[in-house]
N, C-alpha and C positions, 0 to 999 in steps of 0.2 A: 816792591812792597809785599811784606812775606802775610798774612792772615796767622793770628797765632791764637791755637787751641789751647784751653787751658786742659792741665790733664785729666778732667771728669770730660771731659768734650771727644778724647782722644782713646777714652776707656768706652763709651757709647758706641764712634765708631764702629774699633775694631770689634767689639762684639757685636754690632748690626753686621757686619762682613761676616763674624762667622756664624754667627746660626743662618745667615742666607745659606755660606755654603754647606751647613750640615741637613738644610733642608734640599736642596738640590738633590747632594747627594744619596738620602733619603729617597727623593721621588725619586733616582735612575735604578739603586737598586729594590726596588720595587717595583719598577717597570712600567710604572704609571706617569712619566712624564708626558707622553705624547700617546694617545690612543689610535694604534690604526686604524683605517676604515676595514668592513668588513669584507671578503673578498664576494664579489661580483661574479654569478655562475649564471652561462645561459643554457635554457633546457633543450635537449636534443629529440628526445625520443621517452614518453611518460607510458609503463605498462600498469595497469590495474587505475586507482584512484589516488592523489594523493591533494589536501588542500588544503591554503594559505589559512590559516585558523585566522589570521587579522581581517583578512576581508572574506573566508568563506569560498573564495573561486577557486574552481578545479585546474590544478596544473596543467599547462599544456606546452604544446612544442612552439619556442621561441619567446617563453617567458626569460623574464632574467628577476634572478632574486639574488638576496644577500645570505651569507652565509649563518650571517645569526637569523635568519625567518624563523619563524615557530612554524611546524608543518605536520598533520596529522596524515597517516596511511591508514586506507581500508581497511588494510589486510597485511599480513606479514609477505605477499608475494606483490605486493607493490613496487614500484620501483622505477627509477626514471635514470636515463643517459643523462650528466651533463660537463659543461666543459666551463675552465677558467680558462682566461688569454692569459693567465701569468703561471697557473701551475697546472693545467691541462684537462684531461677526459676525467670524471670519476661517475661509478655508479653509486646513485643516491638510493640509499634503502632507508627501512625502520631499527629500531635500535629494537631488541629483542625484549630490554624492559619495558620500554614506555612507545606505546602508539604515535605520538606526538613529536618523538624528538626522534632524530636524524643518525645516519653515517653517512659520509662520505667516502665510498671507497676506490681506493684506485683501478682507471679502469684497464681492462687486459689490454696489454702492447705486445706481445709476442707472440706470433699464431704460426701456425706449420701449413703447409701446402702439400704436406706427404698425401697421395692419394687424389689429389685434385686434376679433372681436368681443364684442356685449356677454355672450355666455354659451360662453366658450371653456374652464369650468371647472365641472364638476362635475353636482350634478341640474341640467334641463332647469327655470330658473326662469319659463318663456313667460310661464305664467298669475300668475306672482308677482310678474315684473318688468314694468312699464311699458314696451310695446316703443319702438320707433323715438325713443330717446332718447339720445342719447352713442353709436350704433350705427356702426360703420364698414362700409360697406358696399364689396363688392368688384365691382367697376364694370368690370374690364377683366382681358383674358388677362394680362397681366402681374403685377398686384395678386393674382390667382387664384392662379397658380405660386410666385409668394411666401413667400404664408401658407400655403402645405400644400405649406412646405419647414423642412427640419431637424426642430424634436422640438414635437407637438402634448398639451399635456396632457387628457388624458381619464380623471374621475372617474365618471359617470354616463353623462351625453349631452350636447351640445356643438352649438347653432345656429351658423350661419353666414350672413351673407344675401348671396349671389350676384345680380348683377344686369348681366352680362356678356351684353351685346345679340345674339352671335353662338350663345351656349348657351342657348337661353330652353327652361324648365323648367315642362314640362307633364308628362299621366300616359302619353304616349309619348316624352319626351323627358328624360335625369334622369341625374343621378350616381350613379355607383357605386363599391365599394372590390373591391380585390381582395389578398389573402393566401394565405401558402401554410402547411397544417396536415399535421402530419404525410402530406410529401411531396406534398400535393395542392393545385393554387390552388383556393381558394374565392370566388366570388363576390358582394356582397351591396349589393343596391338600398337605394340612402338614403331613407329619409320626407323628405319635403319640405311645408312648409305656405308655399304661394303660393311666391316667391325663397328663403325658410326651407330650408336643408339642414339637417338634422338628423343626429348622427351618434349613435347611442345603442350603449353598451357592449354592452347585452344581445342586441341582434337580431342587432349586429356578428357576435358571438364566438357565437353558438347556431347551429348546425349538425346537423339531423334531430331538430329540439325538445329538442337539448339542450345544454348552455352546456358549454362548451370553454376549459379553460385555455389562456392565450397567455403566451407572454413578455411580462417587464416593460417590455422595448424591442419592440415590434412594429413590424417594416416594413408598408407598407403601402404598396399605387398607390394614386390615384384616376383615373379615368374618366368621360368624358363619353357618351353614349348615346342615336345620333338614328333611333330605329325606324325612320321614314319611309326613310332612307336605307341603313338598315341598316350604320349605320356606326359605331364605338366609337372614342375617340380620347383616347390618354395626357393628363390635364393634367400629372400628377405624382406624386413618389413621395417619403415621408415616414416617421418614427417616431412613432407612436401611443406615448405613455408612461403607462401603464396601473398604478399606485400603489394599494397598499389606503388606499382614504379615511382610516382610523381612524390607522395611521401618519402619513400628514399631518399630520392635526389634533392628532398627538400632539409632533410638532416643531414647529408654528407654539406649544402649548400651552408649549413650553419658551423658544420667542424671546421672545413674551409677558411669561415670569415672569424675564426677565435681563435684559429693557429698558424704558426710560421708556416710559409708557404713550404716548406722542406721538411716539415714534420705531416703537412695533409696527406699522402698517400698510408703512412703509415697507419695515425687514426683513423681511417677510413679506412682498411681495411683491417682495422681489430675492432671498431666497431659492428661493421657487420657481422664478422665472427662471432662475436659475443650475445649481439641481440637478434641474426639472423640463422646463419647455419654456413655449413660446407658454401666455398665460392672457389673461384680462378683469379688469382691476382692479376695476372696481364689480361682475363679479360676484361678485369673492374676497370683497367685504363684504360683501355679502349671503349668503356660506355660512357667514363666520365669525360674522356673527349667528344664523343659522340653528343654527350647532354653539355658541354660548355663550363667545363670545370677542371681542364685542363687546357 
């Protein structure tokens, strides 16, 4: 038994059928059929102030927000690290016109190791790491001024191997730093074992047997020192960037858990690059196995 339309019933239809699909078609290219959600960013590392204008609280490390949040910065040197699990690291800054609204920019992935040595981060691995292996050694005044220029990261103590034919490094001959602490320069003799300069946090910053807070950015000289001659002589002048370890490892512990396990070594170490300073790549591996993150 057929059901039979008469043809006002036939002409209804077929026009119910097509302005559906010219509506359809309508909402794809418009692009409004479906609204994605917005993407999910978690924060790694917040410099200066930046705050959720919906509820007023300051950003911090291991929020997670949405990419449409409405977000006020301090200051135009605001700025926070954060990472998506689907499209990666970006640095969040201010938009130059409006305090309020956002960039997202991509954050630096390619970093060089020209000039690095092998223990430019953290504890003094001597005895743990294999020396004279993948080490870059600094062979001339030029290479010297280089690397102890811009920002040096120091978690512990930090080898270097010097081997610049005109500075040779005996127990009358030797590098030193100098700083100024509340209002005073301080002077302090580097440990050296053989061309080994050693830069160690604690002896640095202890001053009449007693350890001395320093800013997180520390200026610092370095100097050269030839008894014989009774001569001292500028190499250079740098920032020491002096981070609590446990913070580190608490941001690398967040890139970690927002990215493929075969891209972590990478952002982690363009992260630190980016928001710490000079490091040693084999020896970032060797702490983060040491800290349980490898």
């Amino acid at each position: 038994m057929y059901l039979r339309l008469t043809r006002f019933q036939q002409i209804m239809i077929n026009n119910y059928a097509l302005s559906t699909l010219l509506i359809l078609a309508q909402l794809i290219l418009s692009g409004s059929t479906i609204k994605s959600p917005p993407d999910l960013y978690t924060v790694i590392k917040v410099q200066g102030t930046i705050t959720y204008i919906s509820s007023g609280l300051k950003m911090q490390r291991g929020d997670q927000f949405a990419s449409n949040q409405k977000l006020k910065f301090n200051n135009s040197e605001s700025k926070a690290a954060v990472i998506s699990k689907s499209k990666g690291r970006f640095v969040l800054t201010q938009k130059k016109t409006n305090s309020t609204k956002s960039n997202l920019i991509p954050a630096m992935s390619n970093i060089s190791s020209r000039g690095i040595t092998k223990r430019s981060l953290g504890t003094d691995y001597s005895k743990q790491v294999p020396s004279g292996q993948n080490e870059t050694q600094l062979s001339n005044s030029i290479d010297l001024q280089n690397y102890f220029n811009g920002s040096l990261l120091l978690l512990d103590s930090t080898t270097t191997i010097i081997q610049v034919k005109e500075l040779p490094i005996t127990d009358s001959s030797f590098f030193y730093v100098t700083y100024l602490y509340k209002g005073e320069t301080i002077a302090k003799k580097l440990r050296h074992d053989g061309n080994r300069v050693i830069f160690e946090r604690k002896s640095i910053f202890t001053i009449d047997g007693s350890s001395v807070e320093v800013p997180y950015h520390s200026p610092i000289s370095l100097f050269y020192r030839d008894d014989a001659k009774n001569t001292s002589a500028l190499i250079s002048k740098f920032e020491l960037i002096l981070p609590n370890p446990n913070e580190l490892l608490e941001e690398l512990k967040i890139i970690q858990s927002q990215c493929d396990k075969s891209k972590f070594t990478r952002s982690a170490h363009a992260h630190i690059k980016q928001f710490y300073g000079k490091f040693n790549p084999e020896e970032l591996e060797f702490w983060l196995v040491v800290n349980g993150l490898k």
